[in-house]
C-alpha positions in Angstrom: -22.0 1.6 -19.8 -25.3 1.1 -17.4 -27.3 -1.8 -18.5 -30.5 -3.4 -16.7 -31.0 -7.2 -17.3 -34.6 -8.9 -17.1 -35.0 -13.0 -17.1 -38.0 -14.5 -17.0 -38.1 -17.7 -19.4 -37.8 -20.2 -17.2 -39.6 -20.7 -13.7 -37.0 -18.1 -12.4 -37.1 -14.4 -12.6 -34.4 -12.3 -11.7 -33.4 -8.4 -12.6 -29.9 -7.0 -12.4 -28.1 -3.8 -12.8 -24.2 -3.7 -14.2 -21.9 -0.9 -15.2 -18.8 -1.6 -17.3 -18.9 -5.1 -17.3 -19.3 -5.1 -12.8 -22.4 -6.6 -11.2 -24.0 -3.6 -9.4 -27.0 -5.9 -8.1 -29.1 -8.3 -8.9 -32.7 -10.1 -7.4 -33.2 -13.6 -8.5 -36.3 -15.8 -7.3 -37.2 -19.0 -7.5 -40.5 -19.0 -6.5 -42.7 -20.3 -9.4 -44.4 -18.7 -12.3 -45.5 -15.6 -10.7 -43.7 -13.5 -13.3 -46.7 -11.3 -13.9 -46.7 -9.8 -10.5 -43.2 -10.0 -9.3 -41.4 -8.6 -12.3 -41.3 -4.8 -11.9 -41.0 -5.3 -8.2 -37.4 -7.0 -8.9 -36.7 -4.4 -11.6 -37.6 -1.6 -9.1 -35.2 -3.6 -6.5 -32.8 -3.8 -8.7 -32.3 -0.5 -9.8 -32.9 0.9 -6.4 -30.2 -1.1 -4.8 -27.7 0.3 -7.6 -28.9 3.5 -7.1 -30.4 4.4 -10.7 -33.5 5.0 -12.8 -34.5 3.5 -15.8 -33.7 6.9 -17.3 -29.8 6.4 -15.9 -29.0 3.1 -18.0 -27.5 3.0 -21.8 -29.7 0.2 -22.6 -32.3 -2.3 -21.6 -31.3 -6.4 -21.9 -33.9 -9.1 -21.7 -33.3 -12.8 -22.2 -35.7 -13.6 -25.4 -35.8 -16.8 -25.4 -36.0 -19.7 -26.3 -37.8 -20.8 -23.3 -41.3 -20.3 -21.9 -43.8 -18.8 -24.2 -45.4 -17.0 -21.6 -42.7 -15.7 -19.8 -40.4 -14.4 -22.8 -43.8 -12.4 -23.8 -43.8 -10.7 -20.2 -40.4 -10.4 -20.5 -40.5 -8.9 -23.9 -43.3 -6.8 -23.4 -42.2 -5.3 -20.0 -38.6 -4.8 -21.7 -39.9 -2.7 -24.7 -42.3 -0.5 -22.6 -39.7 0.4 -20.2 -37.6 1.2 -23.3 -40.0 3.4 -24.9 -40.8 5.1 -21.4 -37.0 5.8 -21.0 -36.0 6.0 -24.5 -33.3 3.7 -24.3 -32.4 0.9 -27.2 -33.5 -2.8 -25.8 -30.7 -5.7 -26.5 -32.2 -8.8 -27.2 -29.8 -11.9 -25.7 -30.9 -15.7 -26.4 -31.4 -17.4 -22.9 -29.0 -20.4 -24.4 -26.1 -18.0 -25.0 -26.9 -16.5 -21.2 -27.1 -20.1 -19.6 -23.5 -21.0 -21.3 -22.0 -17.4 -19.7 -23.0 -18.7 -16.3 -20.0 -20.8 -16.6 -17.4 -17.9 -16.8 -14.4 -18.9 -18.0 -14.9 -22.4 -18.6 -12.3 -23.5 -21.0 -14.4 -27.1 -21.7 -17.9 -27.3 -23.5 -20.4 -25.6 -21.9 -23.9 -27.2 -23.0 -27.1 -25.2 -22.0 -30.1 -27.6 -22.1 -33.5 -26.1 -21.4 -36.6 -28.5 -20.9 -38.6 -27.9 -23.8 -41.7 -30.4 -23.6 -42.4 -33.1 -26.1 -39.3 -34.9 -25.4 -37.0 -32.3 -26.5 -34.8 -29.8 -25.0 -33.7 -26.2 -26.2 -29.6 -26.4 -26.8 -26.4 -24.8 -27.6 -23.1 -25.8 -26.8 -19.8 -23.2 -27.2 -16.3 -24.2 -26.3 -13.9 -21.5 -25.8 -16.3 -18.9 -27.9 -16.8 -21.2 -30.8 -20.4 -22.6 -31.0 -20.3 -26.7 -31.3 -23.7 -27.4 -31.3 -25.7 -24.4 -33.1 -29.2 -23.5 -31.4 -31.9 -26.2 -32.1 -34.6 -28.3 -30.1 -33.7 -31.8 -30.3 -34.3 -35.0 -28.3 -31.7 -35.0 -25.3 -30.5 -38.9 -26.5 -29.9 -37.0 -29.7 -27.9 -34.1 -28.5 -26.1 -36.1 -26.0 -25.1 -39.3 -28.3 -25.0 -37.4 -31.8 -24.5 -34.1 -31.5 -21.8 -33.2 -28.9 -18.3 -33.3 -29.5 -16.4 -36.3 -27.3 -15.1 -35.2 -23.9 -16.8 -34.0 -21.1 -19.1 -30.9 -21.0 -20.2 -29.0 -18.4 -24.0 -28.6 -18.3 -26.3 -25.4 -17.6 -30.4 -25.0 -17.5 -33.2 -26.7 -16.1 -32.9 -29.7 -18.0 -29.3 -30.3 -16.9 -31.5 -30.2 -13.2 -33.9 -32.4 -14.1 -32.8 -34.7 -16.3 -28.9 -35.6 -14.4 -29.3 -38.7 -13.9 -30.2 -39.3 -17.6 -26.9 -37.1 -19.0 -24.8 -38.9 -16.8 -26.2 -42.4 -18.1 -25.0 -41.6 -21.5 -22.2 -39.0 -20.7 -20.7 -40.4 -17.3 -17.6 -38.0 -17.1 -20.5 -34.9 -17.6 -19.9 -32.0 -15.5 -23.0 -29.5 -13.7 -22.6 -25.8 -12.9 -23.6 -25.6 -9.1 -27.0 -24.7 -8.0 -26.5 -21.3 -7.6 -25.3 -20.6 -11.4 -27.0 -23.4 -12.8 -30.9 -21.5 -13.6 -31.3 -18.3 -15.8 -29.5 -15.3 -14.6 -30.5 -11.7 -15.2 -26.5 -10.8 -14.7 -25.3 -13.3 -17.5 -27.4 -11.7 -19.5 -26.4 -8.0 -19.0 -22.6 -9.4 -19.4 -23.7 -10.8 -22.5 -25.5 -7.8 -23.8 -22.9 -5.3 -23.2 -20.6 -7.7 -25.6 -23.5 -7.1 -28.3 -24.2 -3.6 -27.7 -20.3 -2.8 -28.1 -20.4 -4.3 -31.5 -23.7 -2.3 -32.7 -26.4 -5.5 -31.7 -29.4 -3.4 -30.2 -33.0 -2.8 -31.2 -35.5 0.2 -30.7 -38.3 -0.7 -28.4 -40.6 -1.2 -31.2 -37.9 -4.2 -33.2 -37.8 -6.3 -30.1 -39.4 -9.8 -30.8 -39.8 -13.3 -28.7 -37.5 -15.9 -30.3 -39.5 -19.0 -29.3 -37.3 -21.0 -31.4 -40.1 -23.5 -32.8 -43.7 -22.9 -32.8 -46.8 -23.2 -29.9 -49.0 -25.9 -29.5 -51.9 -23.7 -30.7 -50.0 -22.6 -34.0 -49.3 -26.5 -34.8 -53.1 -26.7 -33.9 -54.3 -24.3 -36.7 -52.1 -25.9 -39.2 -54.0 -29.5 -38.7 
């Protein structure tokens, strides 16, 4: 199956193309929030590099979230109108479970760990498949001193960047996916959403949502 993968909730954006499970291509930049303008450009890249249209693929994949509010809405949006335009169905892949498949075949715990203000981080852990730490925003002290199982993990997202030093304080034999694999891919999440498609997990353009996992600032706002 053709599938075309969009990321864009994190300050990375990248667009990839893969056909039974093999990488055709993919455009990744790390340039800044500039998702706005550079997003169809890399989709267009993309596609041209692999030699298809919109029109040619199965389905569309885009990285819902959790992650940056803006950036999973242009993702989101952009996603379900190319869907509509092509009439394809849209698979909708958590970012987490896309971080964690940057690490291949990792037979240790994989942690993904996006930054996600306030003091928290965005996580979800899997070992071998199984989920050991389900999807939640927690404190990183918390996740790293309550909820991980013992032994070392290898860690994936912006916050395993940022926050190293940190990790390593409290989890010293902690391992770190290298730079390259270490950010939001558009490829991990066209391998994961061809696992989902195959077992009947895709939307019409019209079901596709943001998962933002908790709420903004301007809906705890209102609440007050």
């Amino acid at each position: 199956m053709k599938l075309l993968g969009i990321d864009t909730t994190g300050n990375t954006l990248s667009a990839a193309v893969s056909e039974d499970g093999r990488l055709l291509s993919e455009i990744y930049l790390d340039a800044g929030k500039k998702h706005s303008r550079t997003l169809m450009l890399a989709v267009d890249g993309a596609l041209r590099a692999a030699g298809y249209r919109p029109d040619d693929m199965d389905a569309l994949a885009v990285a819902s979230g959790p992650g940056s509010f803006t950036g999973i809405r242009i993702g989101t949006a952009a996603c379900a109108a190319m869907a509509h335009g092509a009439g394809k169905p849209v698979v909708a892949v958590n970012t987490l479970d896309a971080l964690i498949e940057n690490a291949g075949a990792e037979k240790r715990t994989v942690c993904a760990v996006m930054d996600a203000r306030r003091g928290e981080v965005y996580t979800m852990a899997k070992c071998g498949g199984e989920t050991v730490v389900r999807e939640c925003a927690v404190p990183l002290v918390t996740l790293l001193k309550e909820l991980l199982p013992a032994g070392p993990a290898v860690f994936a997202g912006d916050a395993a960047e940022r926050f190293q030093n940190r990790i390593l304080e409290h989890r010293p034999d902690s391992l770190f996916l290298p730079q390259q694999f270490i950010l939001q891919r558009a490829s991990s999440v066209c391998a994961v959403a061809e696992r989902m498609y195959c077992r009947g997990e895709f939307l019409r353009y019209d079901e596709l949502e943001p998962h933002y996992l908790r709420e903004s600032q301007a809906e705890r706002l209102k609440k007050r």
